[in-house]
N, C-alpha and C positions, 0 to 999 in steps of 0.2 A: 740374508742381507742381499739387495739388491743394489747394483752399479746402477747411476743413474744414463742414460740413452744419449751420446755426446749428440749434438747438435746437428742436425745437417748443414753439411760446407764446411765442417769443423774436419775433416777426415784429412786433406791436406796440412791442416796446420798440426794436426796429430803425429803424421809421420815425422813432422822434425821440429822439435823444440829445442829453441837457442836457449843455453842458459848462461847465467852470468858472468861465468868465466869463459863463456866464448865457446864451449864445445856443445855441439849437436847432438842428443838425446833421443829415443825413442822407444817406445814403450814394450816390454820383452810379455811380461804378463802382469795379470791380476789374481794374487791368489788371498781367499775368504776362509777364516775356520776360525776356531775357539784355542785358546796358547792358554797358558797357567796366568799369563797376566789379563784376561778375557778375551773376545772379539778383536781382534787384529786383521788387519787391510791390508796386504805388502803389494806395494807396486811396483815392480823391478824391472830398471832402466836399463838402456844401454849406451854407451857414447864411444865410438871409434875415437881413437888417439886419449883416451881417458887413459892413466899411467898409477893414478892410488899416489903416487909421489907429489901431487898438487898440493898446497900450506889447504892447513885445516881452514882457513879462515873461507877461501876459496870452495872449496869442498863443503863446508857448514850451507855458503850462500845457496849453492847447485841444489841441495838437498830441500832446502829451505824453498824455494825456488817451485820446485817438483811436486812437494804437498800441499805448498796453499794455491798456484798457481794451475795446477793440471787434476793433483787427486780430490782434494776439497770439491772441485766443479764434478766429480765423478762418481761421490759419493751419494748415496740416498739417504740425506740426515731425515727425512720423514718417516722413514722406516725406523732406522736406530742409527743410533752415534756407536762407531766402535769405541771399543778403551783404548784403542793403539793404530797409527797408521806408523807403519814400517816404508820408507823409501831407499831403495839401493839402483847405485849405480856400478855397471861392470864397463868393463871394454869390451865382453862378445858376451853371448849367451853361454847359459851356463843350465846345468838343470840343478832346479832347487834341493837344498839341503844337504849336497853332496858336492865336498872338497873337490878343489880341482887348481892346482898347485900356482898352472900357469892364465888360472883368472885374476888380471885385478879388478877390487871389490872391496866398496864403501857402504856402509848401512846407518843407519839410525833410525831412532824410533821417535814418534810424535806421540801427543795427546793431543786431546782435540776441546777449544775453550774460546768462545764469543766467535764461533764460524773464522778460527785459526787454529792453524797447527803451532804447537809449543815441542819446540824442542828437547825430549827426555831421553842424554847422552846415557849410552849403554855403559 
């Protein structure tokens, strides 16, 4: 599966995306591979002063925000649709898949349906 090629001029506005609760974002990586629920997308965020103590509702938005908003444009749906866009936000980088006590860290997973992400809470 291929990332689609962001825009040129688009590289500044890349480094820092407002999101709707007010904190600053930016993109940690992209990781592609096959999960037991198929083809999955994770884009994992980052946001200084991000806390995990934010009301879900606020946290739903950010996330929400991040897939239709930043990953959707990033995707190559002419190649394939994944079955799942994964978006997480932390407070610092962290390396995937491995616990690490003093990260906070938000995740949900999407489907993907009329060129939106649909919210499918874990």
């Amino acid at each position: 599966m291929a990332l689609a090629a962001p825009e040129q001029g688009r590289a500044q506005e890349e480094e820092r995306l407002v999101l709707p609760s007010g904190l600053e974002a930016e993109l940690q990586e992209v990781i592609t591979g096959e999960a037991a629920m198929g083809l999955t997308v994770r884009f994992r965020f980052v946001a200084e002063g991000f806390t995990g103590a934010e009301d879900f509702e606020a946290q739903t938005a950010d996330l929400e925000y991040l897939c239709n908003d930043f990953a959707l444009e990033r995707i190559d749906m002419a190649e394939t649709t994944p079955d799942r866009v994964v978006i997480s936000l932390a407070d610092r980088p962290s390396q995937f898949g491995q616990f690490d006590p003093d990260v906070a860290q938000i995740f949900e997973s999407f489907s993907i349906a009329d060129a939106a992400c649909i919210l499918e809470l874990f």
